[in-house]
C-alpha positions as CSV (number, residue, x, y, z in Angstrom):
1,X,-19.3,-2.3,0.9
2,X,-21.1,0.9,-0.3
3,X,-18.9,3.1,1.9
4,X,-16.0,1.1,0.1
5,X,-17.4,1.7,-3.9
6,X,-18.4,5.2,-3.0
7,X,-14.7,6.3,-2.2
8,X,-14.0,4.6,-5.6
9,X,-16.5,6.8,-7.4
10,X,-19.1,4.1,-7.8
11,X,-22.4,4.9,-6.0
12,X,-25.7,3.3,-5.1
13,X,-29.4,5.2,-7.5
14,X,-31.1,2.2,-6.8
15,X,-32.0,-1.1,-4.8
16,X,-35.6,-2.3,-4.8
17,X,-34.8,-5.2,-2.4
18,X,-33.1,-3.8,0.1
19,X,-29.1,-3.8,0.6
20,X,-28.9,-7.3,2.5
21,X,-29.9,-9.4,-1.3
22,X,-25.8,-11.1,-1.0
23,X,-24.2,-10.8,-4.5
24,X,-21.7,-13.3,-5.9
25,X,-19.0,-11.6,-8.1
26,X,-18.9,-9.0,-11.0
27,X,-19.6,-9.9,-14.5
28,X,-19.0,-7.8,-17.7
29,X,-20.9,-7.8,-20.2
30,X,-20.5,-6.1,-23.5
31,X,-23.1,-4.8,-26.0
32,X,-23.6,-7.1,-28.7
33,X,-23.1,-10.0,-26.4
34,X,-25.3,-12.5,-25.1
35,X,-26.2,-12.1,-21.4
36,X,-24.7,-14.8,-19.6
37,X,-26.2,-17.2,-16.5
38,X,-25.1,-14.9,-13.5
39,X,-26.7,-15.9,-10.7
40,X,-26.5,-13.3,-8.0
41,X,-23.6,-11.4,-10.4
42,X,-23.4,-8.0,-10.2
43,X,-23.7,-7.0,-14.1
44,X,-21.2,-4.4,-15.4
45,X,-23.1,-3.0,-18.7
46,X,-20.2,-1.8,-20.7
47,X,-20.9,0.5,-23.5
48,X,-24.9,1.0,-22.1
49,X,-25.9,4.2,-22.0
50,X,-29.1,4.2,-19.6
51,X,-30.1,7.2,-21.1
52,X,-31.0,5.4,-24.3
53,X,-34.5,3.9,-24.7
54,X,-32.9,0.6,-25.8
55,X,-31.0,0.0,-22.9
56,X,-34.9,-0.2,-21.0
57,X,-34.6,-4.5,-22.2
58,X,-31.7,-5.3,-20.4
59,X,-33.3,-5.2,-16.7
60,X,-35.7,-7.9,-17.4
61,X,-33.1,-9.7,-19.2
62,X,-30.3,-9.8,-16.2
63,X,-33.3,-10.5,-13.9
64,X,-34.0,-13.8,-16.2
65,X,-30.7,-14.4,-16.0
66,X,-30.5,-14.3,-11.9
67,X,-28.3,-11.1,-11.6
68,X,-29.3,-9.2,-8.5
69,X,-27.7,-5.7,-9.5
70,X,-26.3,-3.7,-12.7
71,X,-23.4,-1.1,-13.1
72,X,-23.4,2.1,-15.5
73,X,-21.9,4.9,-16.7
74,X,-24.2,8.2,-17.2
75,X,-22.4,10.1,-19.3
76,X,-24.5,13.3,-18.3
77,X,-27.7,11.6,-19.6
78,X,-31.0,10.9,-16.9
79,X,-30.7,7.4,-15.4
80,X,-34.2,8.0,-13.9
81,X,-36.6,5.7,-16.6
82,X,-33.5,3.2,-16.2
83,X,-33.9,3.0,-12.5
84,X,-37.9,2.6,-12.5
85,X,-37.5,0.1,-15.2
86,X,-34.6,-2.1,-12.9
87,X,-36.8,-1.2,-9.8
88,X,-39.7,-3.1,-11.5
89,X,-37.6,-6.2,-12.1
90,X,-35.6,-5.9,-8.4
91,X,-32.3,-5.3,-9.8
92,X,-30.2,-2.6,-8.3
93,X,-28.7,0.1,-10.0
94,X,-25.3,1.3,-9.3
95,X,-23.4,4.7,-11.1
96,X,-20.1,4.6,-11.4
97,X,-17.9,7.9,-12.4
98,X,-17.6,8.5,-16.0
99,X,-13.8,8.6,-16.2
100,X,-13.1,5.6,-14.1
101,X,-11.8,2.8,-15.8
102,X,-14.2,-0.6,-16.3
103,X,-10.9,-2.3,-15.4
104,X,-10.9,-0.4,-12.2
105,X,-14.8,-0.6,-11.7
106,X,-14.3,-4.1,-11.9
107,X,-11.5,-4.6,-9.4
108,X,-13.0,-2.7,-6.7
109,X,-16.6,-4.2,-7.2
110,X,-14.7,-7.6,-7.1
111,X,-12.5,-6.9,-4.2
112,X,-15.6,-5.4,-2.5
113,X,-17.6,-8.5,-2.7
114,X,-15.6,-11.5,-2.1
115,X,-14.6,-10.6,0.8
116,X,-14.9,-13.7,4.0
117,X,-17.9,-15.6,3.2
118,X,-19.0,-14.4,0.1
119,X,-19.3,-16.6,-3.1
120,X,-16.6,-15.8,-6.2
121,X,-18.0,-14.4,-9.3
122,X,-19.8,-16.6,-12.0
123,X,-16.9,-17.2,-15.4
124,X,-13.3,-17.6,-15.1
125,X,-10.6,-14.8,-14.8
126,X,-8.8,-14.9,-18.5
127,X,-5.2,-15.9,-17.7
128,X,-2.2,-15.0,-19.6
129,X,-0.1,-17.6,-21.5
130,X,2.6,-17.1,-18.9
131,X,0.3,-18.8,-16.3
132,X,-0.3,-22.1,-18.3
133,X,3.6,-22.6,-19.1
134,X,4.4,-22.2,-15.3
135,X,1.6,-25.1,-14.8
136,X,2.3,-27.1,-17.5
137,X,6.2,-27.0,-16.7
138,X,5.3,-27.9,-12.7
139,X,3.1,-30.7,-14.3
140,X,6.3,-32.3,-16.2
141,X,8.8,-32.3,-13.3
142,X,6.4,-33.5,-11.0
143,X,4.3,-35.9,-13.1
144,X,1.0,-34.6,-12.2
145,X,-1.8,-32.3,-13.2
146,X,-1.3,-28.3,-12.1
147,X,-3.6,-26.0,-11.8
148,X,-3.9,-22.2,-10.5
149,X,-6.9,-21.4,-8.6
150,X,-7.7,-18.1,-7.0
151,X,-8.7,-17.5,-3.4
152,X,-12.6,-18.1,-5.2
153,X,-11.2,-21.1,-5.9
154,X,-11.4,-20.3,-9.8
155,X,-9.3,-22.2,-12.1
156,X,-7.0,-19.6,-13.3
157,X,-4.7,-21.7,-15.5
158,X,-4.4,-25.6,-15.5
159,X,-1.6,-28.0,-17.2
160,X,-2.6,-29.8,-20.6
161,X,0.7,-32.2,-20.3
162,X,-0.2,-35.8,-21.5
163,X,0.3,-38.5,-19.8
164,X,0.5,-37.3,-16.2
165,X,-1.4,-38.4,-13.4
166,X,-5.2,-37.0,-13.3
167,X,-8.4,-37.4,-11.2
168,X,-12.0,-36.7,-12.1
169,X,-12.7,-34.3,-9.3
170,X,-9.6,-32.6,-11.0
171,X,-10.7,-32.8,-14.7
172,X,-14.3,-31.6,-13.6
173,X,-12.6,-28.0,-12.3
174,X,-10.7,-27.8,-15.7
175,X,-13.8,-27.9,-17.3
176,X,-16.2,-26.2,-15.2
177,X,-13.2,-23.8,-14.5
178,X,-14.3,-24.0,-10.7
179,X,-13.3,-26.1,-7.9
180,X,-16.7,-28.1,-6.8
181,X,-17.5,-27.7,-3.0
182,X,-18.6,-31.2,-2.7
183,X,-21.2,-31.3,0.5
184,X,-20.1,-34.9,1.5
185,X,-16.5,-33.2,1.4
186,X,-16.8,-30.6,4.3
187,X,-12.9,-31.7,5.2
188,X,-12.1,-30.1,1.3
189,X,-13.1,-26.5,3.1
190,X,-10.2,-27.3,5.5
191,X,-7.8,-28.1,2.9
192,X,-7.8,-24.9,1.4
193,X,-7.7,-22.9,5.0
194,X,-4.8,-25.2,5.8
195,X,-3.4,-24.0,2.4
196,X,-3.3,-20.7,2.9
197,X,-1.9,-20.3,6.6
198,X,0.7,-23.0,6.1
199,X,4.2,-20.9,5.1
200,X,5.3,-23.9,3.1
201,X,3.4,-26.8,0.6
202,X,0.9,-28.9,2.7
203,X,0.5,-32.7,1.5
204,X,-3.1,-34.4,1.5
205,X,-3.7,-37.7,1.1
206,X,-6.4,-40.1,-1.1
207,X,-10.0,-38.5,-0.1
208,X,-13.0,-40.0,-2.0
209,X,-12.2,-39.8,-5.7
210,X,-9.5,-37.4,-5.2
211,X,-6.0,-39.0,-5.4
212,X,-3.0,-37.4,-3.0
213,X,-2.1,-33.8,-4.2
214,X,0.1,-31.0,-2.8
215,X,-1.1,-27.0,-2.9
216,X,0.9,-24.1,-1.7
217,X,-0.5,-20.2,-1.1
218,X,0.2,-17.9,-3.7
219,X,1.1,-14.6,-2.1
220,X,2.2,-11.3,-2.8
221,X,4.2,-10.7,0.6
222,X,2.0,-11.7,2.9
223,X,-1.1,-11.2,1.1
224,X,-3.0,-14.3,-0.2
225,X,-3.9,-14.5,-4.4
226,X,-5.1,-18.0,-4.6
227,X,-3.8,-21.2,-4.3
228,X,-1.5,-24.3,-6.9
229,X,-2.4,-27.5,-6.7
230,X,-0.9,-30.6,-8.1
231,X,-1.7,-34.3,-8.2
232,X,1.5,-36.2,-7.1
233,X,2.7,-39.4,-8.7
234,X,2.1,-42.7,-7.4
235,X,5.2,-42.5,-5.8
236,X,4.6,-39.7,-4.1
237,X,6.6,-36.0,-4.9
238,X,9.8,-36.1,-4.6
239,X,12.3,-33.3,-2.9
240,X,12.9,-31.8,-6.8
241,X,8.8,-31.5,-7.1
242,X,8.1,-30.2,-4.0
243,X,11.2,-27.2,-4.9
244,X,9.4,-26.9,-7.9
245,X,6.2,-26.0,-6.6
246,X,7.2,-23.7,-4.2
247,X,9.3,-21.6,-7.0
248,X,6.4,-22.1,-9.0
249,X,4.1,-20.2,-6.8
250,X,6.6,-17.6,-6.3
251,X,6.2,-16.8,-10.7
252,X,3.0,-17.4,-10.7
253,X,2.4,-14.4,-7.6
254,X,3.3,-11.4,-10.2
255,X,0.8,-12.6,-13.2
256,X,-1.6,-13.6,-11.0
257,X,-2.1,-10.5,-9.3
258,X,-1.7,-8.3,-12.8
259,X,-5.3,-10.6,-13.5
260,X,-6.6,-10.1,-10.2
261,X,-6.1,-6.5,-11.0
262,X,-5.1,-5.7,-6.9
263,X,-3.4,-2.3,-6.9
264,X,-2.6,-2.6,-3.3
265,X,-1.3,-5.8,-3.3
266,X,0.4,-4.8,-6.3
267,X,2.2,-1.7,-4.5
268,X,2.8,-4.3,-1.4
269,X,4.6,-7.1,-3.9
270,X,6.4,-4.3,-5.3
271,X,7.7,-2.5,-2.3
272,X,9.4,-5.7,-1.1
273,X,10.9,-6.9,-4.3
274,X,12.6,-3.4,-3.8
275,X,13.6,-4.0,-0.3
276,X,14.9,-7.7,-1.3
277,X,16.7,-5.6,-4.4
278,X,18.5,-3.3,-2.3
279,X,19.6,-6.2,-0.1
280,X,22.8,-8.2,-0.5
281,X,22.8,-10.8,-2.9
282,X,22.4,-10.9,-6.6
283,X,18.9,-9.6,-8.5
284,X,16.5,-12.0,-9.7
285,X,15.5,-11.9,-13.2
286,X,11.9,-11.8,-11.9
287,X,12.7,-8.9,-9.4
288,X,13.5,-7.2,-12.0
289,X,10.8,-7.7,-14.2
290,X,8.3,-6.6,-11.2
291,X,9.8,-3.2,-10.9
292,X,10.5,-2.5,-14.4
293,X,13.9,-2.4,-15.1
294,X,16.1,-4.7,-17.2
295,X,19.9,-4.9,-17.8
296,X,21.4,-2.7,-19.9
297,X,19.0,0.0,-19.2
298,X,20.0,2.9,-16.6
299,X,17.8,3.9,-13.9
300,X,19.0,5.6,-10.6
301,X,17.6,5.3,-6.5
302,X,15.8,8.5,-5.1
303,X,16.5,8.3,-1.4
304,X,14.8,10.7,1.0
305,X,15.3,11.2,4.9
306,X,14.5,13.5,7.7
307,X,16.0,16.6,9.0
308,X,19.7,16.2,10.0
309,X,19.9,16.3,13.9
310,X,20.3,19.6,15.0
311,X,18.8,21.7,11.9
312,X,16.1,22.2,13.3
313,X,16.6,22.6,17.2
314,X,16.7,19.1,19.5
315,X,17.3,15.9,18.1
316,X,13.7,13.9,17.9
317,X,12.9,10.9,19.7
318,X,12.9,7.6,17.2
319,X,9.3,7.7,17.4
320,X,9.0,11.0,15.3
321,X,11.6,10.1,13.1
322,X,9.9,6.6,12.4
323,X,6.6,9.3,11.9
324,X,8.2,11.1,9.7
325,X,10.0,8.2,7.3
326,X,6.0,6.7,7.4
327,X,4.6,10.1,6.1
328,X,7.1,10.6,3.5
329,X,6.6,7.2,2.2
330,X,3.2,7.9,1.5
331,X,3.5,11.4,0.0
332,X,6.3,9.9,-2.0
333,X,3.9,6.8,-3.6
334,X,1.3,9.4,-3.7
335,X,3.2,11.8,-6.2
336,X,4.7,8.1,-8.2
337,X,1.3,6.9,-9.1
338,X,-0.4,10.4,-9.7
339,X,3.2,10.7,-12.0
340,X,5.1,7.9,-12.5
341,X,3.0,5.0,-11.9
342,X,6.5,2.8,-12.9
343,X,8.1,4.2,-9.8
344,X,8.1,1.6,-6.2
345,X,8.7,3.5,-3.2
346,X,10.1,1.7,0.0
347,X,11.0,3.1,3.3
348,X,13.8,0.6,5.2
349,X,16.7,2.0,8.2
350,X,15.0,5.5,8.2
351,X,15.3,6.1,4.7
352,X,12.5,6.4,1.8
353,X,13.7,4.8,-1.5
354,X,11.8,5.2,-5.2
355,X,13.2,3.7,-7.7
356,X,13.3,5.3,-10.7
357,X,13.6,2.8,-13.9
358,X,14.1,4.6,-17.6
359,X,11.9,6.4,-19.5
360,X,12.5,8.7,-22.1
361,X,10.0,11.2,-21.7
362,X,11.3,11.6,-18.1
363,X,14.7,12.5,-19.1
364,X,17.4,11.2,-16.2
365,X,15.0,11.4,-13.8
366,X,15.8,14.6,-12.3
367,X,12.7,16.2,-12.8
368,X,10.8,13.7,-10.8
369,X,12.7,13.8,-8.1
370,X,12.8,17.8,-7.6
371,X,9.1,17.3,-7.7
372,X,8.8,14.7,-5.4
373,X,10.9,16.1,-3.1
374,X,8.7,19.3,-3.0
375,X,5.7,17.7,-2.4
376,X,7.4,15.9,0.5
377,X,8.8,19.1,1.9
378,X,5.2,20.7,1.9
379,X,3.4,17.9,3.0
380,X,6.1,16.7,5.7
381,X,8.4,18.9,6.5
382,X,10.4,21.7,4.9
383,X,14.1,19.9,6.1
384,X,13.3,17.0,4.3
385,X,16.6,16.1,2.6
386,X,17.6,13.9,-0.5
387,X,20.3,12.2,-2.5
388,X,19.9,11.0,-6.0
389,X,22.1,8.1,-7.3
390,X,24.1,8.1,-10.7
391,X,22.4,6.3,-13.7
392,X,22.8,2.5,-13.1
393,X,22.5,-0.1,-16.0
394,X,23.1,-3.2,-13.7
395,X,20.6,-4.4,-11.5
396,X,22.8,-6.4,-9.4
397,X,24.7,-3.5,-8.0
398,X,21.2,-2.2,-6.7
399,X,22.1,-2.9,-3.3
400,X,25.8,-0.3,-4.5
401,X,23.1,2.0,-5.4
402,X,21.6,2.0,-1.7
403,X,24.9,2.5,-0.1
404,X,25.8,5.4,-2.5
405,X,22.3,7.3,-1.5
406,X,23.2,6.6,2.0
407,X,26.6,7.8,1.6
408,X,25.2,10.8,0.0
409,X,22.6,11.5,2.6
410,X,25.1,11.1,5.6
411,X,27.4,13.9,3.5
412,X,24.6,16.5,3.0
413,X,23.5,16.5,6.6
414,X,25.3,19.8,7.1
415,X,24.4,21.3,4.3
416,X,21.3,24.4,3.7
417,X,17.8,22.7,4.0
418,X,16.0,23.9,1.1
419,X,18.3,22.8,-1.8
420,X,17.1,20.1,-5.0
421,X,18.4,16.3,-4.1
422,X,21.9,15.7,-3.8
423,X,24.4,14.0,-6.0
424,X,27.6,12.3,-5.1
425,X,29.5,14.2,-7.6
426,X,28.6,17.5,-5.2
427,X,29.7,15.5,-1.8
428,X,32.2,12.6,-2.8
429,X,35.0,14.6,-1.0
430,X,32.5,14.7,2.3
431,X,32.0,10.7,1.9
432,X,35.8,10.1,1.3
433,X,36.2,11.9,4.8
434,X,33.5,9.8,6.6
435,X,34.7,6.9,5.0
436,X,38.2,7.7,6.8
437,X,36.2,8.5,9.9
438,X,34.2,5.0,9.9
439,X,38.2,3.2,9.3
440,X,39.4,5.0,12.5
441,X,36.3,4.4,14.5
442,X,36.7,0.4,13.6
443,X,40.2,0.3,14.2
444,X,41.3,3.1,17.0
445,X,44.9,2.2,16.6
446,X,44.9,3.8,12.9
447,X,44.9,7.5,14.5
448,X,47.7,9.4,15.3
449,X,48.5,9.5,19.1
450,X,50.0,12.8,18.6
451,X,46.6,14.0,16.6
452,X,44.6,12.7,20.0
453,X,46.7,14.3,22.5
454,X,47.1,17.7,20.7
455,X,42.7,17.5,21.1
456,X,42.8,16.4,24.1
457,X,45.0,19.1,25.5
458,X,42.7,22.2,23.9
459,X,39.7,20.3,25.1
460,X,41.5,20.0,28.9
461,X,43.6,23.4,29.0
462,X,41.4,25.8,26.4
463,X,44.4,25.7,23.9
464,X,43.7,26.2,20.3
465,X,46.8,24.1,18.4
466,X,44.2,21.9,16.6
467,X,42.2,25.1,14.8
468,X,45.6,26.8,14.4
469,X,46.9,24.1,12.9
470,X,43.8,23.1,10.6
471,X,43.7,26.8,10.0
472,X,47.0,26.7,8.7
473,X,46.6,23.6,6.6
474,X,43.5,25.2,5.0
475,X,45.8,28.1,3.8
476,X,48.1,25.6,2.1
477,X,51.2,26.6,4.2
478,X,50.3,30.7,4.1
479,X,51.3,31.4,7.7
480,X,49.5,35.5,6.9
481,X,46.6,34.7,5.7
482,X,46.1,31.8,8.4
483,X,46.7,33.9,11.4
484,X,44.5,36.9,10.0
485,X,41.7,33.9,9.8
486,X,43.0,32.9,13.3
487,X,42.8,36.7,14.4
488,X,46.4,36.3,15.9
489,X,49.8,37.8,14.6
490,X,51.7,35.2,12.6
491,X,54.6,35.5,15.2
492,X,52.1,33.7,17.0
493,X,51.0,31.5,15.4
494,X,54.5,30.3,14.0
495,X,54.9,29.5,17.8
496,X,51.8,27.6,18.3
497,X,53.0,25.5,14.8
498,X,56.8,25.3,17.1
499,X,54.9,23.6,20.0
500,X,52.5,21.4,18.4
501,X,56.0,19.4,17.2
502,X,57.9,20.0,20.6
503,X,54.3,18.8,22.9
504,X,52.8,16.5,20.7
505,X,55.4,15.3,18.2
506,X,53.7,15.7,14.9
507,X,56.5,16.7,12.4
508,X,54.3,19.0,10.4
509,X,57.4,19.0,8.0
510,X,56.7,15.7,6.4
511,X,53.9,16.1,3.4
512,X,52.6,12.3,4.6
513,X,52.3,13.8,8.4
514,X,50.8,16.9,7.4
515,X,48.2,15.1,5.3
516,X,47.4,12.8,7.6
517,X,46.7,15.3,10.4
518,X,45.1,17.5,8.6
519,X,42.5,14.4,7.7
520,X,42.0,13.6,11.3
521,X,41.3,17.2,12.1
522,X,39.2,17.9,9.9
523,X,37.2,14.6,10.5
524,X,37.0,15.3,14.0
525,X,35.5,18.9,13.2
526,X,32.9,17.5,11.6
527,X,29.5,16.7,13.1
């Protein structure tokens, strides 16, 4: 735990009793307020400055009170008379940095703490008004009481419909705002482990004074936040209820973990909603509302990816690609939250994605990704390449978005490593080729015959009709300035244009042939 908080910028000055006293949850408390009952809480004094003579009371006061250990700030002032003072009363004194966040303090003390077999924190988590409609709307089309516990088993938000179905054990944990761990109960310890590693809603049945109820994990991907619970009817839950609380849980996963205050988990949640959003299907209003962008608003895809095989000498095993894609995606998220904290970055198929939602003092998003793309290149590797989509004000066509960054990327491969991200504007011609390439690779009976003889016959007798000709093309007709390119006389290659028709029957006189030749030609020149 220590090694955890120091990392964080909160650090140990002192612990009379030793580092094995267990502690139970953070607490915050504010100057001004009464101290709270916090039995084995780990007291964050907000707005305390040890320094100050005043602050000597509050020691002996969190030892009344059953804390085991305090948190302050410094500020630059001696924490020494603090320390002796806390030392006296056996409570333990932790620093944190100055510029860190109570917010944050508070998260990674919490997440620190309640780890396996730890006790939760003494007061509830405040929830947002969000949290009580989602339980009070699961409540009315199921017909029982809801509530939202976390994985403490704290009563985060509970219904308040009338007339629904209700037990005492139930009404007790609204009011106490914490689930009871009944010792004649060990089996209610189960229930909750069965909770969380079940994929789907779990159904118990009558057990003491608790009458049947269904509970589903809350998650953010596959990372637990807590548990819902509801009481069914006497009828049991029917197919629409048991719908209902699974899309329940799914809402309630985003507010939740904003409460919870989890920045990994948040980054986790996030980073799949964006893989799920550059999927097929439509985009949930919810998705949406995760990574910050709304209809009607533009935002564009940043889409990174290694060297292009061969840039950079011999192609590299998948391995070192899959390396590379990993390393990016973390300098990538690294650069968004220093930035852009509003930015989700997701790696899928050997590509790193960051979405880039509006925001006015970022212009189009062009400067972040030139900077992100630097940092990647030092960090990673100086052939790093990128494409950066067109403004986008739908969030359906997302998964458009992905294709055009793909599209983009696959271009670009040939071009000079070194250059800012790539729009489709600079390559479309380049995609419009490979896109003719991909047709004639799905169906081979598209190409011209006369097209794959003329190749194969350079690439069996050392002939050179298909550069002659291409050159030729190129030039728009100009047989000079073709054959000076060629390095031949134009008597020559006038011939070479004669036998290309005699050999391989390719009437080079019809505009439609001639542009249809010059495609393939120019599609099979490229890498």
């Amino acid at each position: 735990m220590l090694d955890d908080c120091a990392r964080a910028g909160v650090r140990l000055l002192g612990a009379p009793a030793g580092l094995a006293v267990p502690v139970r949850g953070t607490v915050i408390h504010d100057t001004g307020d009464r101290m709270a009952e916090s039995p084995g809480g780990l007291l964050l004094l907000v707005g305390v400055d040890p320094a100050d003579p005043r602050a000597a009371v509050l020691p002996a006061q969190a030892a009344a009170r059953g804390c085991t250990a305090v948190v302050v700030k410094c500020r630059g002032g001696d924490p020494a008379p603090f320390v002796r003072e806390a030392s006296a009363h056996g409570i333990a004194v932790l620093a944190a940095d100055d510029d860190l966040p109570w917010r944050n303090i508070d998260a990674v003390l919490s997440c620190a703490v309640t780890g396996p077999g730890t006790a939760a924190a003494f007061g509830a988590v405040p929830a947002g008004g969000e949290l009580y409609a989602l339980a009070d709307h699961l409540a009315a089309v199921v017909g029982g009481a809801a509530v939202v516990e976390d994985l403490a088993r704290r009563v985060i938000a509970y219904s308040s419909v009338p007339g629904v179905r209700i037990d005492a054990p139930r009404e007790r944990g609204i009011l106490q705002r914490r689930i009871e761990d009944l010792p004649e109960l060990p089996v209610q310890r189960r229930q909750y482990q069965q909770v969380l590693a079940a994929p789907g809603v779990v159904r118990f049945p009558v057990i003491g004074e608790e009458l049947p109820r269904a509970a589903v994990a809350v998650r953010a991907g596959t990372l637990p936040l807590g548990t819902l619970w509801v009481i069914e009817p006497e009828s049991g839950i029917s197919e629409e209820g048991t719908a209902a609380l699974v899309e329940t849980a799914r809402l309630v996963a985003p507010h939740l973990l904003r409460l919870l205050n989890l920045p990994e988990a948040e980054r986790r949640l996030r980073r799949d909603t964006l893989l799920a959003l550059l999927g097929p299907g439509s985009a949930a209003q919810e998705s949406c509302s995760i990574l910050g962008v709304r209809a009607g608003v533009p935002f564009r895809l940043l889409a990174l990816a290694p060297p292009a095989a061969g840039s950079g000498g011999a192609a590299r095993p998948a391995a070192a690609l899959a390396t590379v894609v990993e390393h990016a995606e973390a300098e990538v998220a690294r650069h968004a939250a220093a930035h852009r904290p509003d930015v989700t970055v997701a790696a899928t198929g050997g590509v790193v994605f960051a979405l880039l939602p509006y925001a006015a003092e970022e212009g189009d998003g062009t400067r972040f990704a030139e900077a992100a793309l630097a940092t990647v290149r030092r960090a990673v590797s100086p052939g790093i390449r990128a494409a950066l989509t067109r403004p986008c004000e739908d969030p359906a066509a997302s998964a458009s978005l992905r294709r055009e960054a793909e599209a983009v990327l696959r271009a670009s491969a040939g071009t000079a490593a070194g250059g800012p991200p790539v729009t489709v504007e600079e390559v479309r011609h380049r995609i419009l080729l490979d896109r003719l390439g991909d047709e004639l690779e799905r169906d081979p009976w598209l190409r011209l015959t006369g097209v794959d003889a003329l190749l194969a016959h350079d690439a069996g007798h050392g002939t050179g009709y298909g550069a002659s000709v291409t050159a030729w093309l190129d030039e728009l007709g100009d047989v000079a300035t073709a054959a000076h390119r060629l390095r031949v006389h134009p008597n020559t290659l006038r011939h070479r244009l004669r036998r290309v028709r005699e050999l391989f029957g390719l009437d080079l006189g019809d505009p439609d042939v001639r542009l249809a030749v010059w495609l393939e030609l120019r599609r099979s020149a490229r890498p």
